[in-house]
N, C-alpha and C positions, 0 to 999 in steps of 0.2 A: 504494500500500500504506500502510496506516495503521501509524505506526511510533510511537503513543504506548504506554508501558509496559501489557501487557496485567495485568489483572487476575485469577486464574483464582481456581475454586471446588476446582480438586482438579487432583492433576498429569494432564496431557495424556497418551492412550494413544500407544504407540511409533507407531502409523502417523501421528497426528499430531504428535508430539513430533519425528521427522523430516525430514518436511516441511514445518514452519509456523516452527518453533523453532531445533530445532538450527543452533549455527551462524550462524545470521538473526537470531533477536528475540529477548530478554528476557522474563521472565515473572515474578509474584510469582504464589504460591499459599500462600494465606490457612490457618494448622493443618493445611500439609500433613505433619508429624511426628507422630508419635502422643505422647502427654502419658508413655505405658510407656517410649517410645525414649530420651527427652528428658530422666526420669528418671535413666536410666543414664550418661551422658558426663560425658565428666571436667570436675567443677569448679576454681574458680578457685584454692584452693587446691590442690590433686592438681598445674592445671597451672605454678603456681609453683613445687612440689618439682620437677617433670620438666626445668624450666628449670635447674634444680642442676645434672642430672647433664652428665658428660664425653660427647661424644661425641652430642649432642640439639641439633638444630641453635634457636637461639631469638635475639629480637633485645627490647628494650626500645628505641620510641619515644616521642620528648616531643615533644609537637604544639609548634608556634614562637605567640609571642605579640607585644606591643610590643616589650618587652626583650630576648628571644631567638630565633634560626632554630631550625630543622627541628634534634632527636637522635636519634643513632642508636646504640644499643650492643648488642655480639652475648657473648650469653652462653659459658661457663655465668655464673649468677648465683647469690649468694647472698641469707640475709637482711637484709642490711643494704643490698644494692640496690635491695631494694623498701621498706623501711624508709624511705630517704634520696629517696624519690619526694615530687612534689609531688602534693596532694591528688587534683587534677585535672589533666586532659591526659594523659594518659599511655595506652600500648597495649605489651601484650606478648603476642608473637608464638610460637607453635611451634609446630612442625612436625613431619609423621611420624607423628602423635600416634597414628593407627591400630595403629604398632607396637609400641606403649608400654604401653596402655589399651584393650584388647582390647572391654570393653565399650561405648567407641568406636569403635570398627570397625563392630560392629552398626548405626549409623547406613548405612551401605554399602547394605544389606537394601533402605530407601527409595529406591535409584537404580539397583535393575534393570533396568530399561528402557534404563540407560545403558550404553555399552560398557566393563564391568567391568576391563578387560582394558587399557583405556587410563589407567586411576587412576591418579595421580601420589603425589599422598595427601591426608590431612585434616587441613589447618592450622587450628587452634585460636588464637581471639585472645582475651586479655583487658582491658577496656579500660575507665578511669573517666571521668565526663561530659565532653565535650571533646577524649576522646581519639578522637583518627583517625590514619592514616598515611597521607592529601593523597589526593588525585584521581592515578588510575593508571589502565593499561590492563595486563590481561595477556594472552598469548600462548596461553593454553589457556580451557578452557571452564571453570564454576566455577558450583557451587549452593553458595550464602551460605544456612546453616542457621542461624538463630538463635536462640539460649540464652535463659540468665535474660537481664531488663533489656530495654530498647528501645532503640532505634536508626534511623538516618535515613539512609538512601543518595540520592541521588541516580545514577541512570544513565542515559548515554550514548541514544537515539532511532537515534545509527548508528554504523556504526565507525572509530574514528579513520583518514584515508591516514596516510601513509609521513610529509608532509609537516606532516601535525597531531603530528605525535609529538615533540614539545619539552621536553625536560626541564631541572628548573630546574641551574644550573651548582652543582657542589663538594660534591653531598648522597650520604651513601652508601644512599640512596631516591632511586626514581623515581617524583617528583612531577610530573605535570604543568604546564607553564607557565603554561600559557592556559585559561580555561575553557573550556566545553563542554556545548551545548544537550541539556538530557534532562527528564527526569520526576523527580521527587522523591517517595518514598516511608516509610512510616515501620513496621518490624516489630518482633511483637512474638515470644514465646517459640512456637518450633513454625511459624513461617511458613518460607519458601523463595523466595530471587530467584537466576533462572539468569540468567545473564551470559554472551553468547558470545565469543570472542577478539576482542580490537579495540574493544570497547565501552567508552570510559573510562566510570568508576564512581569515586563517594569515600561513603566512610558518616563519621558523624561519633555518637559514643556520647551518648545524651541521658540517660539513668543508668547506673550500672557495669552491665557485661554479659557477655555469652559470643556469639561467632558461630563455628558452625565450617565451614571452606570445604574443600567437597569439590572438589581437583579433576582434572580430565581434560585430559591433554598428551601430542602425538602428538610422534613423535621428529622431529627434524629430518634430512634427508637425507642430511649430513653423516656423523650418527651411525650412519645405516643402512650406507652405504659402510665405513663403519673397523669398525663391529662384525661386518661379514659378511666382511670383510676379514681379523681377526681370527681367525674361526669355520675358515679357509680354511686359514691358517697354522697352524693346528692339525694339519691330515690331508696327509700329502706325495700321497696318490694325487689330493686333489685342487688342491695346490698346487702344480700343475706349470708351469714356465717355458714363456716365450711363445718357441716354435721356430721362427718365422720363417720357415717354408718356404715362404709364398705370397709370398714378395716378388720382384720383376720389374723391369725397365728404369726403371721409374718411381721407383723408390727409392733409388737410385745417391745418394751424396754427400748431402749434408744436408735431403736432402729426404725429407718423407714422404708417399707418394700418397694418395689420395683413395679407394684400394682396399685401402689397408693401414689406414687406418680403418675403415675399414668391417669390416675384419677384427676389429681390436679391439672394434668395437662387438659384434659376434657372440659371440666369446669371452666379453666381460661378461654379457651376455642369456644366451646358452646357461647359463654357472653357473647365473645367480637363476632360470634355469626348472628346471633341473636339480630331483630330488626332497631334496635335500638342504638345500636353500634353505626347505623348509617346517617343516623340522624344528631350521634354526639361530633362523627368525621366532619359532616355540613360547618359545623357550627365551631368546630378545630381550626379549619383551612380558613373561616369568615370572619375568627378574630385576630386582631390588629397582630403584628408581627415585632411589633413595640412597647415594650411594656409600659412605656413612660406618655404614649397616645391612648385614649380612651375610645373603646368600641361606641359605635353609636348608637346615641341616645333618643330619646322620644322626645320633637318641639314640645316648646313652652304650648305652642297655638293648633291643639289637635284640629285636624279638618274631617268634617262628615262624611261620609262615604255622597250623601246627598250634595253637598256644597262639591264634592270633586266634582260630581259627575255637573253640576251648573255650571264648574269653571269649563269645563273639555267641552262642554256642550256652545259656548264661545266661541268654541275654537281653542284655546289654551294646550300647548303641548309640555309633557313630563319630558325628560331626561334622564338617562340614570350618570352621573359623575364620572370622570373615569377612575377618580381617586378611591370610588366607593366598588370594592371588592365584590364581586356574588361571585359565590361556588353552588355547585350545581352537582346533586348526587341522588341516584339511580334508589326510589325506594322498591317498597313489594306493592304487587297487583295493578302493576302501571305507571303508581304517584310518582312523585320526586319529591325532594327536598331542595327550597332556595334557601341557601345563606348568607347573609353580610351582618357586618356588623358585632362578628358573634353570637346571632341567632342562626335561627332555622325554621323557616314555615315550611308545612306540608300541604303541598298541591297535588290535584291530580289531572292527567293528564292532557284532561279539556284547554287547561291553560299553559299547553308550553308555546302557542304560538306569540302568544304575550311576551312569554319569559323573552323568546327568543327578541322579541322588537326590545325589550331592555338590555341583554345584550350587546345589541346592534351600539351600543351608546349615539342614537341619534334620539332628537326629539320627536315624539310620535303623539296624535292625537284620536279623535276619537274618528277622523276618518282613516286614520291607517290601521284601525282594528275592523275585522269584519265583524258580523253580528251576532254571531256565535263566542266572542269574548267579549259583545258589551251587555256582561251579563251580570249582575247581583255578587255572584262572589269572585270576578274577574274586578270590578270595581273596587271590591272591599281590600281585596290583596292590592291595588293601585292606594288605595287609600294606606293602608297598615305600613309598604313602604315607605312612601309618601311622609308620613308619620313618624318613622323612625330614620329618617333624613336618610334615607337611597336614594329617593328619586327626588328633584327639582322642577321647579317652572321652567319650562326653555322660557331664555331671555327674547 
């Protein structure tokens, strides 16, 4: 397999994006952003205020030279942090951005193909000539969109083992130690390099710029255990103690059989096959991926399912955000589960033509629904979004 940095003309269709890509190889695509998108994300001022506020996760590094190592300082910050910066070198960092600057979200739209559902978020760097934060690898998948200014990556041909993975000692970055054979590339405003987990990559900024990294992180198993664990402690009908009734000669004193695990192992399995296990998943992948952003909430100004239907009746078109999350998972006897926000409503399957115009993140009204979802509980689920801020007025 030919494992030099592909070059593409436009992003790869899902059946090949895939198979060839995900996951496997790297790819740049040359103006794959539209010049309209690229217009709208937050500049480099916007993201120095956002680095103000309390509660925004953000980091200021200074690249090391003769005289100095590798800095790191984590916001907030103000203006005399950026004031007291050296000309050159330097990279600031933050995070979340999509929840911040909604007009940045819209970048999202360009990565349909991808599993929406697994977005972590889109970190925003800004950074002056010289500024980099060292050769890394991350743990998740990652399209490097970039902004105003140019910039120069070089990445990874494969992906790091266990055992390539050395980071330098006392940095509160993980920089790699050692280098590491790839391709070297150089993008400009509206290009795209995906990055799969394990591929160290480093860019280093050749005039002041904007990159911003979308990216996709699947949880760890860890997290799946203590959050379904969680989900469980919640409901005593289904938090019931393990009764012990199959236990046998073989169990006696400090020992435990080879039958009594296998017991346990059933008990486990039978829950996560259980049909409630689909409906805790919905409601996993729909809350925030930030512990420090709060899942959404219910307005102050609930609306009637009657008053929606007066405004649509107008003319008045919803929106769904693009910043606002729905996963979407497969229940019994047809239904599905929508989630954002850290819920989960159960529908069935009358209304996935809906689901799907929300989706769509365009504005739709009551003439782009046919007649058959302007129905009583197709309204009320418009409303109950509605309500818990998914969906919006189109402006």
């Amino acid at each position: 397999m030919n494992n030099a940095l592909a070059i593409l003309d436009s992003m790869p269709p899902p059946s090949v994006f895939y198979t060839r890509y995900w996951g496997r190889l790297p790819f740049v695509v040359r103006g794959a952003v539209p010049v309209s998108v690229m217009q709208g994300l937050i500049e480099a001022d916007e993201l120095a205020a956002l680095a103000g506020e309390d509660g925004v996760r953000s980091r200021l590094v200074n690249t090391p030279d003769e005289q100095s190592t590798w800095g790191c300082q984590f916001g907030p910050f103000d203006e005399e942090d950026f004031q007291t910066q050296p000309p050159e070198k330097w990279s600031l960092l933050v995070q979340n951005v999509e929840q911040y600057h909604p007009e940045t979200a819209a970048l999202l739209r360009c990565f349909d193909f991808s599993p929406r559902w697994l977005l972590d978020d889109i970190m925003v760097s800004y950074a002056t000539p010289g500024g980099t934060v060292g050769p890394h690898m991350d743990s998740y998948h990652v399209f490097l969109v970039q902004g105003a200014g140019q910039r120069q990556w070089t990445v990874a041909n494969a992906p790091l083992s266990p055992e390539q993975e050395i980071y330098v000692d006392g940095l509160d970055l993980k920089v790699l130690r050692d280098d590491f054979v790839g391709d070297t590339v150089t993008v400009s405003c509206g290009d795209v390099i995906y990055i799969p987990p394990r591929f160290a990559h480093a860019g280093v900024t050749l005039e002041s710029s904007l990159t911003y990294s979308v990216g996709f992180l699947g949880p760890k198993l860890s997290d799946l255990f203590m959050g379904y664990g969680q989900y469980l402690s919640e409901f005593d009908a289904l938090d019931q103690p393990y009764g012990a009734a199959s236990l046998g000669m073989d169990d006696t004193g400090f020992t435990v059989s080879s039958e009594a695990v296998q017991n346990f192992q059933t008990l486990l399995s039978g829950n996560v096959n259980g049909g409630h296990f689909a409906q805790w998943l919905t409601e996993f992948f729909a809350g925030s991926s930030n512990e420090d952003i709060a899942d959404l909430g219910e307005r102050d100004d609930i609306l009637s399912v009657d008053t929606l239907r007066a405004h649509m009746e107008t003319g008045r078109q919803l929106i769904k955000p693009a910043y606002v999350k729905l996963v979407i998972v497969g229940a019994t006897n047809g239904d599905f589960y929508v989630g954002y926000g850290g819920k989960a409503v159960r529908m069935d399957n009358s209304l996935s033509a809906l689901v799907d115009c929300m989706c769509s993140e365009q504005a739709f009204g009551l003439s782009d629904i046919s007649e058959a979802d302007i129905s009583e509980p197709a309204l009320s689920m418009l409303a109950t979004l509605y309500n818990d801020q998914a969906l919006e007025w189109s402006l």
